[in-house]
Short mmCIF file of the C-alpha atoms (twelve columns), coordinates in Angstrom:
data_MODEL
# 
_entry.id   MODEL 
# 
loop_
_atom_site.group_PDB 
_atom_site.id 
_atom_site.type_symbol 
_atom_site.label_atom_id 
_atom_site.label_alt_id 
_atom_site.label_comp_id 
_atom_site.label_asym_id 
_atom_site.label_seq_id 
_atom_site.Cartn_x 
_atom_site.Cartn_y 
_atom_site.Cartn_z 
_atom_site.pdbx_PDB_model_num 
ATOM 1   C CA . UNK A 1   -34.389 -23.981 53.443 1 
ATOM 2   C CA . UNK A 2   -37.067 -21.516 52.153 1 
ATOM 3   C CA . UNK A 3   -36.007 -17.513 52.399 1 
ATOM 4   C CA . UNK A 4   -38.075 -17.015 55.407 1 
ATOM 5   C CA . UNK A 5   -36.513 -20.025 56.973 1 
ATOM 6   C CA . UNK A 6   -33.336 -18.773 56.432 1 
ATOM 7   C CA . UNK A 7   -34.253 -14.929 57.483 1 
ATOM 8   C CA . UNK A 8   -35.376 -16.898 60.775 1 
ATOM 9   C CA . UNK A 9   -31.725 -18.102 61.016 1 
ATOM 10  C CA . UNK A 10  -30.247 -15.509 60.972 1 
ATOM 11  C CA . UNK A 11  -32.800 -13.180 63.551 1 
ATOM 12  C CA . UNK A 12  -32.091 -16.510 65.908 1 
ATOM 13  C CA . UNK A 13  -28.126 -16.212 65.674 1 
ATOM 14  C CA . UNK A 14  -28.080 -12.717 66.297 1 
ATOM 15  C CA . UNK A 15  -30.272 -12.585 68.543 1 
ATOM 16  C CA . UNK A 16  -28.162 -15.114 70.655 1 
ATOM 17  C CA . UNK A 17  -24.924 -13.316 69.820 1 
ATOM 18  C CA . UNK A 18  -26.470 -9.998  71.151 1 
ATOM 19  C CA . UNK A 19  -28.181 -11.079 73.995 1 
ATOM 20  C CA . UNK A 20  -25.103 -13.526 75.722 1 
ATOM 21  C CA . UNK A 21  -22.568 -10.204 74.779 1 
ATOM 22  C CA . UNK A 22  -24.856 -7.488  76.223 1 
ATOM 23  C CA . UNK A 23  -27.415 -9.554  78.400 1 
ATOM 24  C CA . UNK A 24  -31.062 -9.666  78.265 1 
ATOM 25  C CA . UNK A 25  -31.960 -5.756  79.477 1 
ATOM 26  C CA . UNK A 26  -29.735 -4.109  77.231 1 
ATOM 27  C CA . UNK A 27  -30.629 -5.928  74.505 1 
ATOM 28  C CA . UNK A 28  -33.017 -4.202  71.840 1 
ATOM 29  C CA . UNK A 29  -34.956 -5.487  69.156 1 
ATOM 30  C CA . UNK A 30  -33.479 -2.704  66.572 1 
ATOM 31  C CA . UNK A 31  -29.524 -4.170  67.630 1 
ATOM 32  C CA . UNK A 32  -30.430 -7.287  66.902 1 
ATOM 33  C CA . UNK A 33  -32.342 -6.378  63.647 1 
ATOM 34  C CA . UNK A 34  -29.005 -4.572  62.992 1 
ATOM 35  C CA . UNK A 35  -26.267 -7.889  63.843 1 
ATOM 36  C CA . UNK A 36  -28.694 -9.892  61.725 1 
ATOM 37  C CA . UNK A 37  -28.367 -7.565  58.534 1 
ATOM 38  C CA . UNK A 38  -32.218 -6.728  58.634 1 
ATOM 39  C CA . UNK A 39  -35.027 -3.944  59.617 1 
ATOM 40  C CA . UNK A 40  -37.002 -4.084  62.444 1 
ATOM 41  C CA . UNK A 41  -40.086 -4.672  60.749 1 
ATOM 42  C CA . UNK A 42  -38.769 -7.920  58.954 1 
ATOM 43  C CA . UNK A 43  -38.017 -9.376  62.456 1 
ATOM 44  C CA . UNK A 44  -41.250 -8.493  63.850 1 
ATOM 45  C CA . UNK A 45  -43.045 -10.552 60.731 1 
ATOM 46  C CA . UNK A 46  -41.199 -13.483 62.499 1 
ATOM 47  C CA . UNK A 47  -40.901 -12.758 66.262 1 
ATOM 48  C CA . UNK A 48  -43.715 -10.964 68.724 1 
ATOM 49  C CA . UNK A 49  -40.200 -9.204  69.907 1 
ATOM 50  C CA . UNK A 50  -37.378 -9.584  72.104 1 
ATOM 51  C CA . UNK A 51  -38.172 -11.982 75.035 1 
ATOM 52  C CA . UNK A 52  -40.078 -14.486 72.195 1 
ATOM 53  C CA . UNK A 53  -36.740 -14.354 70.296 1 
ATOM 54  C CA . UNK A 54  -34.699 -15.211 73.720 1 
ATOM 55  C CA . UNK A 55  -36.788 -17.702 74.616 1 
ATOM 56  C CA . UNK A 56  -36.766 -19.510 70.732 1 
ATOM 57  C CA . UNK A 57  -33.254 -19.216 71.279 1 
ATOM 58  C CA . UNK A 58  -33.559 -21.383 74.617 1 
ATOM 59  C CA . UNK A 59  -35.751 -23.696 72.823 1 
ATOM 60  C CA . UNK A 60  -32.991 -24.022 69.688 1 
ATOM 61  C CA . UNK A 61  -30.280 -23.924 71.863 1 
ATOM 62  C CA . UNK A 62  -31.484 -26.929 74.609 1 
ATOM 63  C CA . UNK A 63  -32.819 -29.169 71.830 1 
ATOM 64  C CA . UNK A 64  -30.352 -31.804 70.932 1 
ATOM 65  C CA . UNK A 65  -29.732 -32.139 74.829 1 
ATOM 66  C CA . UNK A 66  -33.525 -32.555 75.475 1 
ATOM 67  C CA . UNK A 67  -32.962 -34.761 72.443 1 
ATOM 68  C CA . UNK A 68  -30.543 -36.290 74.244 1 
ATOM 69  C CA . UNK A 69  -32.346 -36.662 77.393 1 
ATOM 70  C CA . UNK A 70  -34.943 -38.348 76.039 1 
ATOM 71  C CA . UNK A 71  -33.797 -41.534 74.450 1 
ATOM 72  C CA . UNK A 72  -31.243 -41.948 77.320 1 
ATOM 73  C CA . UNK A 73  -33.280 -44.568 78.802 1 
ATOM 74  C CA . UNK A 74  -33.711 -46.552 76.076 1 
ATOM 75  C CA . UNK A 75  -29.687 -46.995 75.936 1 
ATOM 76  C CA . UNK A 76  -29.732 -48.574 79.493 1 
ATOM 77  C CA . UNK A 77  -27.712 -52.023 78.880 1 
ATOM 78  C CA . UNK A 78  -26.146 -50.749 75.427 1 
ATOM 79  C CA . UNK A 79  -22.623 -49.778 75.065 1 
ATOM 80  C CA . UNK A 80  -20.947 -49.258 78.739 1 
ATOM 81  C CA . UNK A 81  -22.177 -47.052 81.800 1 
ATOM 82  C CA . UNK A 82  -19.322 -45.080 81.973 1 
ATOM 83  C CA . UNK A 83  -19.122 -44.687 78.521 1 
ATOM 84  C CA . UNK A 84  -23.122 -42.966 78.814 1 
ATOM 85  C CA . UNK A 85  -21.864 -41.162 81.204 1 
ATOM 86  C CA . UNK A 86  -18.994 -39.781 79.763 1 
ATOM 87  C CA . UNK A 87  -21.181 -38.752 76.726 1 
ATOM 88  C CA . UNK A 88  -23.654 -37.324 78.935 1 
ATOM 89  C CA . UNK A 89  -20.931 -35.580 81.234 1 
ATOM 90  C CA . UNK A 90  -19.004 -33.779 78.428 1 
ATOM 91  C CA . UNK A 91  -22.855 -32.893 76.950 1 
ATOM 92  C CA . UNK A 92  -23.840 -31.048 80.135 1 
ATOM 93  C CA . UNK A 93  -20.389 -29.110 80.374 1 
ATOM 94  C CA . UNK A 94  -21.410 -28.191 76.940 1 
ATOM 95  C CA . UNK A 95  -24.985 -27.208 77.707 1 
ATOM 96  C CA . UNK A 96  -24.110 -25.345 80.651 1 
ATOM 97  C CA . UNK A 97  -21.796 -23.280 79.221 1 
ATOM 98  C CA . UNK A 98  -23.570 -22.448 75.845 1 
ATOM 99  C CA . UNK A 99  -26.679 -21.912 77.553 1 
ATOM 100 C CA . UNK A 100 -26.459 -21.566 81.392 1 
ATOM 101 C CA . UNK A 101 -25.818 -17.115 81.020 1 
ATOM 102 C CA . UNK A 102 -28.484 -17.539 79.053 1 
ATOM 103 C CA . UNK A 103 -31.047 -19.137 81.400 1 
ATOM 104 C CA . UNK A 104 -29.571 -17.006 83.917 1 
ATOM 105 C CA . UNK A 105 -31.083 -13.813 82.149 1 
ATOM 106 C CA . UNK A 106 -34.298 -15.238 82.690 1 
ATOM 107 C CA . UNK A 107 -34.072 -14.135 86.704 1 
ATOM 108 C CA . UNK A 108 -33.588 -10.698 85.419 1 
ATOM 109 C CA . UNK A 109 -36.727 -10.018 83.838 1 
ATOM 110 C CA . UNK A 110 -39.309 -11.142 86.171 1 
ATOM 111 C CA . UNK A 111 -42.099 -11.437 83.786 1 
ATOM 112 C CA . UNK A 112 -40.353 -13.633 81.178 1 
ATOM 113 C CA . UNK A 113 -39.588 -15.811 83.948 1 
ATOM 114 C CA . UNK A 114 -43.540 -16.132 84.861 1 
ATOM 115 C CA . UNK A 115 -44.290 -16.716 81.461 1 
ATOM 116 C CA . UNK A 116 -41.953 -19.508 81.209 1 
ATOM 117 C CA . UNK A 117 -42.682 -21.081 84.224 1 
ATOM 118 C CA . UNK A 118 -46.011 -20.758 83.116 1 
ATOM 119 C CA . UNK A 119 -45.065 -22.827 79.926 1 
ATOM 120 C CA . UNK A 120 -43.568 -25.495 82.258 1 
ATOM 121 C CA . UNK A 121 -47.178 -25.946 84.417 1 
ATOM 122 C CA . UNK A 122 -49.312 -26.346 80.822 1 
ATOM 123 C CA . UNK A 123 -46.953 -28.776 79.287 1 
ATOM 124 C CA . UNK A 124 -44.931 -30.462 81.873 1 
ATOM 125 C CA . UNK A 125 -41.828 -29.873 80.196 1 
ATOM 126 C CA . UNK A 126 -38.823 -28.188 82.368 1 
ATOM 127 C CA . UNK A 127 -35.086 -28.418 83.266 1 
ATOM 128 C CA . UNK A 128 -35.975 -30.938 85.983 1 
ATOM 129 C CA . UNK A 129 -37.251 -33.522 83.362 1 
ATOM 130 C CA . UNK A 130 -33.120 -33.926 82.950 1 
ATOM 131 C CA . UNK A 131 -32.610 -35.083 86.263 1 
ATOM 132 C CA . UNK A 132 -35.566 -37.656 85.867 1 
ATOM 133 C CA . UNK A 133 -34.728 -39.202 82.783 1 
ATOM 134 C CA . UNK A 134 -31.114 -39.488 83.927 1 
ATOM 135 C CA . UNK A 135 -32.562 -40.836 87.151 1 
ATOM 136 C CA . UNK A 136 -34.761 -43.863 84.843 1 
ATOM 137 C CA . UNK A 137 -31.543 -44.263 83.125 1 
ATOM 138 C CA . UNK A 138 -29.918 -45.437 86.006 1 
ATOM 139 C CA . UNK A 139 -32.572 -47.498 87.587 1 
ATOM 140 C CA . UNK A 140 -32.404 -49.527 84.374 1 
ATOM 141 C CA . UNK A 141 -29.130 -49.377 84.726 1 
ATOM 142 C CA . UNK A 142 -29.092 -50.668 88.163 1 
ATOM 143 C CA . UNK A 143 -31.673 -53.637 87.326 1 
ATOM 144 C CA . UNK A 144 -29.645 -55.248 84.661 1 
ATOM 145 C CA . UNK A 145 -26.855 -55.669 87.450 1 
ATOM 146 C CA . UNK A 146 -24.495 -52.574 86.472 1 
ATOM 147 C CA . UNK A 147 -25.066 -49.873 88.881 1 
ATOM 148 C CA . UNK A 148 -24.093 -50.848 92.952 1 
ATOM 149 C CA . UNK A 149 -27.903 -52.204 94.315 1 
ATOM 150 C CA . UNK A 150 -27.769 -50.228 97.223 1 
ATOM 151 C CA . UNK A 151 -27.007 -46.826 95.305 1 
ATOM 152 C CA . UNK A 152 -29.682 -44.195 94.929 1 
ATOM 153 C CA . UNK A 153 -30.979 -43.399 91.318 1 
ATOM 154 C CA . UNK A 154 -32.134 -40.046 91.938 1 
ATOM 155 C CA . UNK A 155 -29.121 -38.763 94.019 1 
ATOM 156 C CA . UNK A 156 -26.988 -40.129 91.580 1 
ATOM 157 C CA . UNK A 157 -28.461 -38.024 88.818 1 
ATOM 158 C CA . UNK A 158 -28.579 -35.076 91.321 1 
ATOM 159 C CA . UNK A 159 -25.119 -35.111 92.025 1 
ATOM 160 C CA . UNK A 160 -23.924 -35.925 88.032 1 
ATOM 161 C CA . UNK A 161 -25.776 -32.977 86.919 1 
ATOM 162 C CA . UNK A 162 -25.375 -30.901 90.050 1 
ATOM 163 C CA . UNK A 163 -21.393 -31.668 90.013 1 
ATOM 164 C CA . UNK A 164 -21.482 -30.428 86.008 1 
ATOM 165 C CA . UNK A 165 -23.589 -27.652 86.450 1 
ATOM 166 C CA . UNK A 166 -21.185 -26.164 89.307 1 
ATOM 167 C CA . UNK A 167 -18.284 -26.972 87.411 1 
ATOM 168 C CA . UNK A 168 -19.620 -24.806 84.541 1 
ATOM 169 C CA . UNK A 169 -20.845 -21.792 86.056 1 
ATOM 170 C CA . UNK A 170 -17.277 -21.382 88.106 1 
ATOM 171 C CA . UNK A 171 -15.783 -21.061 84.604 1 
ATOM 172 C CA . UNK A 172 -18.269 -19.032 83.293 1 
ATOM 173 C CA . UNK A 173 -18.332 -17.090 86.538 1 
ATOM 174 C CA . UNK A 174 -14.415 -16.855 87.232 1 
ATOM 175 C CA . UNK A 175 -13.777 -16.147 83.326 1 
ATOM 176 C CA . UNK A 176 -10.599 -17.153 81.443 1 
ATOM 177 C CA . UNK A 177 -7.943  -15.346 83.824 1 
ATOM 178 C CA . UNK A 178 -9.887  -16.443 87.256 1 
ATOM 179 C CA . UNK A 179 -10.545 -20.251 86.315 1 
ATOM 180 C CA . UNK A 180 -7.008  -20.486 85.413 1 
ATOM 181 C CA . UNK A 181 -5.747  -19.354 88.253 1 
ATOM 182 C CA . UNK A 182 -8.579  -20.904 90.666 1 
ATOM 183 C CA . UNK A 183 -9.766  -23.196 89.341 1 
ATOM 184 C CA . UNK A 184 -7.873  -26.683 87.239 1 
ATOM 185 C CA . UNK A 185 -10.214 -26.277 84.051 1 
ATOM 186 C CA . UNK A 186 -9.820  -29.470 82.601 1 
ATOM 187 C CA . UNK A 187 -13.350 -30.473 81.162 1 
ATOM 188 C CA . UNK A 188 -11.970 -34.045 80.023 1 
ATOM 189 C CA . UNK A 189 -10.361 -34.796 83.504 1 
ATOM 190 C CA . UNK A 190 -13.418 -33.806 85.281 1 
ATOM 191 C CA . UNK A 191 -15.670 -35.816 83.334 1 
ATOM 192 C CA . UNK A 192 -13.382 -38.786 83.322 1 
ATOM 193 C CA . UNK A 193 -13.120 -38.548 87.445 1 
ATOM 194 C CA . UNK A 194 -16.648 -37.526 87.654 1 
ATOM 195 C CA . UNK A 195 -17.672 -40.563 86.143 1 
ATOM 196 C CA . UNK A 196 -15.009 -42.987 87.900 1 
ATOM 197 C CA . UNK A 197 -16.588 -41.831 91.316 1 
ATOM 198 C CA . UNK A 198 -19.954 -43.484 90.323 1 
ATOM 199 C CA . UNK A 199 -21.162 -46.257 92.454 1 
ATOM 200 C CA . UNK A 200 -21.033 -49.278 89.783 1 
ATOM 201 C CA . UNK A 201 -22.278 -52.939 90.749 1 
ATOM 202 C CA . UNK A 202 -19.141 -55.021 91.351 1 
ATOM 203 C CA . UNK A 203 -17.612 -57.145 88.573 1 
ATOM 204 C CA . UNK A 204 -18.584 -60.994 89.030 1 
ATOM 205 C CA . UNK A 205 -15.633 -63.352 89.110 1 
ATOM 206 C CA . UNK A 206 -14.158 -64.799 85.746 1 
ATOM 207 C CA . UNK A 207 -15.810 -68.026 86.645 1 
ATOM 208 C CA . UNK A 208 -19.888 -66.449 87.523 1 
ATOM 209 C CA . UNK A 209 -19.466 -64.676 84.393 1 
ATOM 210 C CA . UNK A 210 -18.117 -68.450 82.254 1 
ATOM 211 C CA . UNK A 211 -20.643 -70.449 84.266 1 
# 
């Protein structure tokens, strides 16, 4: 990694530190120069200022998900459903925590939110790609004979994602002392029941499966 690469780094992990601990308004671009052990003026010779750095942050932050995301429905027929699913379910817990205050801040500054939604309309790209790739994942899925015919691919992935993005902003929401006493935060039990309660094809008899 060249020194500007790594200068980069560092603005990026500061920036993230100092923006989830004191939220998007309060953040400056001299505090996060500060965390990040540089000057102002070396993190404007890499960032335009503070809403580019949040929203290079989103990008860094969302990547191996989108990653993810993508090549989901080239898996379809590989490994087991529910063990995609558990992957995927313990993935989005993950993303929605690490990332989901962050997103969040996005509603608080009005204009950042208009530029990214202008982002979306040029390229196409968005958080609602998830629920259509997981959606093609499924209708594969459900062709090769492993998800219930009569199911719906597109609620399906609705309710997965919906179920783990609810599930993480009650913890984040509630915080330590409130999800413990509200709320049974057990991310591996969740996933595990969330993923039982899918709709899978029935299994064949021993003897359609021999013959």
């Amino acid at each position: 990694m060249s020194r500007a690469e790594t200068t980069r780094e560092r603005i990026l992990a500061a920036a993230s530190t100092v923006i989830r601990d004191q939220g998007l308004a309060h953040t400056t671009t001299k505090e996060i120069a500060r965390a990040a052990g540089y000057s102002e003026a070396t993190l404007y010779k890499h960032f335009q200022g503070k809403e580019d750095l949040f929203l290079a942050v989103m990008r860094i932050r969302l990547a191996p998900f989108i990653g993810l995301m993508v090549r989901l429905p080239e898996k379809a027929g590989t490994r087991t459903v529910p063990a995609h699913l558990t992957d995927l379910g313990h993935e989005m817990l993950r993303v929605y925590e690490d990332s989901g205050q962050l997103a969040m801040a996005l509603f608080a500054e009005p204009a950042l939110l208009a530029r990214q939604r202008a982002v979306f309309d040029q390229t196409g790209h968005g958080p609602h790609n998830a629920n259509l790739l997981f959606a093609e994942y499924l209708r594969r899925e459900q062709q090769l004979g492993r998800i219930a015919p009569t199911a719906s691919p597109v609620a399906l992935a609705d309710l997965f994602l919906g179920a783990c993005f609810q599930r993480a902003f009650l913890v984040a929401f509630l915080g330590p002392t409130g999800r413990d006493r509200f709320l049974e935060h057990d991310p591996d039990r969740f996933v595990e029941e969330l993923v039982a309660a899918m709709p899978y094809a029935p299994t064949p008899p021993a003897e359609e499966r021999s013959g």
